[in-house]
KEKE-3310 file (N, C-alpha, C; in steps of 0.2 Angstrom, whole numbers, plus 5000, padded with zeros to 4 digits):
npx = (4831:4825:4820:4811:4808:4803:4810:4803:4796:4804:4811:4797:4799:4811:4817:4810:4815:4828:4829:4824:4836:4846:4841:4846:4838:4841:4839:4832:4833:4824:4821:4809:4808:4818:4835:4844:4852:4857:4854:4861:4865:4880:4893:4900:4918:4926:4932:4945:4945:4957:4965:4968:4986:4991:5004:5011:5027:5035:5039:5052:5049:5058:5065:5067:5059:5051:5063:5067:5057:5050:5047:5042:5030:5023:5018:5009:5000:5000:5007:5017)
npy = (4963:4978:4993:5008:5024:5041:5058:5064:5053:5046:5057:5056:5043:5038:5030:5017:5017:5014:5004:4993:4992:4987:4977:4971:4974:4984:5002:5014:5032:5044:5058:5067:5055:5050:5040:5046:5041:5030:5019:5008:4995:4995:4984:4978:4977:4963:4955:4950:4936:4934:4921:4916:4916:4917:4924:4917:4915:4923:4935:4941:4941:4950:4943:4950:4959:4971:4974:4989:4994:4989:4996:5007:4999:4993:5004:5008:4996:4994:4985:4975)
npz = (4952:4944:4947:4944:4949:4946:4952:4959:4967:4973:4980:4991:4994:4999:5011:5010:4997:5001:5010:5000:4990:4999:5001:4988:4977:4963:4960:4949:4946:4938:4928:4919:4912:4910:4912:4928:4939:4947:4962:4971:4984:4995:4993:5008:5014:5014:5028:5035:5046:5058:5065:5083:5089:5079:5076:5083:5088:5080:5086:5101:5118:5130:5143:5155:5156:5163:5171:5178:5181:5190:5202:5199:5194:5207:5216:5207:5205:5221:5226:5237)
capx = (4826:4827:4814:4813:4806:4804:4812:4798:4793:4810:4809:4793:4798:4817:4818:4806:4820:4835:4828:4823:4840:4850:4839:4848:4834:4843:4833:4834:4828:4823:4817:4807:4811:4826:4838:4848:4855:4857:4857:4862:4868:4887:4896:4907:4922:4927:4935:4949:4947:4964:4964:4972:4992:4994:5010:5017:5034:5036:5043:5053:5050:5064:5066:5068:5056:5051:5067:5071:5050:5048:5046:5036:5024:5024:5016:5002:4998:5000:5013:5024)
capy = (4966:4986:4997:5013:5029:5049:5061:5066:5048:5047:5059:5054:5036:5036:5028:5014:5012:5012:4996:4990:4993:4985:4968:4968:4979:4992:5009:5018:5039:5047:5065:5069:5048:5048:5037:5049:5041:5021:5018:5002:4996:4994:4979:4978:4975:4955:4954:4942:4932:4927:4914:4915:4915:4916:4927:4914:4912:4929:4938:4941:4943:4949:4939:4955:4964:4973:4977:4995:4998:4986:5003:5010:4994:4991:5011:5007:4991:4993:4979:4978)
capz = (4949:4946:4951:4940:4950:4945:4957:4966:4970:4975:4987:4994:4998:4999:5015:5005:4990:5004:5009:4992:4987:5004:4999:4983:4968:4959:4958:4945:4949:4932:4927:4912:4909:4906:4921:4929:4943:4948:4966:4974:4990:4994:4997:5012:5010:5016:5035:5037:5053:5058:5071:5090:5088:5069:5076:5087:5087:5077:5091:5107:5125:5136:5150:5160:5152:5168:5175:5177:5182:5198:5208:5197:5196:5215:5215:5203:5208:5228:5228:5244)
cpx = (4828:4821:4816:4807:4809:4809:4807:4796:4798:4812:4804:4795:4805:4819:4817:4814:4826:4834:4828:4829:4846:4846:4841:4846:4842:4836:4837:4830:4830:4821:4817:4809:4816:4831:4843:4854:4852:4858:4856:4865:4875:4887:4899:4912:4924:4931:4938:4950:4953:4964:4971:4979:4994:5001:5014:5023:5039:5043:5046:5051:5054:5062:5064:5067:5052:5057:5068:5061:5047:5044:5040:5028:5022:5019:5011:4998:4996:5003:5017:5027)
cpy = (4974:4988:5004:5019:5037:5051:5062:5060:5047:5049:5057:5048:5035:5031:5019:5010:5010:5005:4991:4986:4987:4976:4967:4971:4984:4998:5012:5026:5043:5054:5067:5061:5046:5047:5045:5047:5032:5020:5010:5003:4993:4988:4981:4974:4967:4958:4950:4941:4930:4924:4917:4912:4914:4922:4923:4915:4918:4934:4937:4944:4943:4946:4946:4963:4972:4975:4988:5000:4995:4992:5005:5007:4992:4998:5011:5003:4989:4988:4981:4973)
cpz = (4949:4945:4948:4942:4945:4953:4961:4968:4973:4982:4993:4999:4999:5003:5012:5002:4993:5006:5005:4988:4991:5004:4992:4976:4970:4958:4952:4945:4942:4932:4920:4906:4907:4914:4919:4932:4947:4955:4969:4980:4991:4999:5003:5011:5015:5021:5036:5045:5054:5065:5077:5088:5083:5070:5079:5084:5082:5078:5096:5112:5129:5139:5156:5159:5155:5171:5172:5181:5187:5203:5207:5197:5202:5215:5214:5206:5217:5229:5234:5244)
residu = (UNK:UNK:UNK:UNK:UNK:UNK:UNK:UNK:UNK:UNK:UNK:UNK:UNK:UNK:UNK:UNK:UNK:UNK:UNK:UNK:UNK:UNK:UNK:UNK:UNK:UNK:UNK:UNK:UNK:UNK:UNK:UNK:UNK:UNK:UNK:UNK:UNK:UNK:UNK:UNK:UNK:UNK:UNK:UNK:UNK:UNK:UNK:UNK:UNK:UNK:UNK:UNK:UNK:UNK:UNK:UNK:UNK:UNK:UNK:UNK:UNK:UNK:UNK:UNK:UNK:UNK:UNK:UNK:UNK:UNK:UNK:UNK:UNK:UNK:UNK:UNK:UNK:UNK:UNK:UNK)
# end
């Protein structure tokens, strides 16, 4: 459905047409009758869920991926 305000009604109820708009109407804001300006609400844009380990097997993990920061991990951590 579109919905066809003036500017100063516009302004009065904006708040009003943001809702209006975010359920789907079209506004349409006119002055001296004639559309000026179509406001609708924006899609988002689609979020692709990717599922738990869709890298597997991708990569590697040295073995010895820690050596060289024993000390420094032991430091941090309070390792003895």
């Amino acid at each position: 459905m579109t919905v066809t305000v003036n500017v100063s009604e516009a302004k009065a109820h904006l708040s009003h047409l943001i809702d209006q708009a975010i359920r789907g109407e079209d506004i349409i804001i006119t002055r001296a009758g004639k559309p000026l300006v179509k406001v609708s609400a924006l899609v988002p844009e689609a979020v692709t869920i990717r599922p738990l380990g869709f890298l597997r097997g991708q990569g590697k993990i040295p073995q010895d991926i820690k050596a060289g920061f024993d000390a420094e991990i032991d430091t941090m951590f309070g390792s003895t």
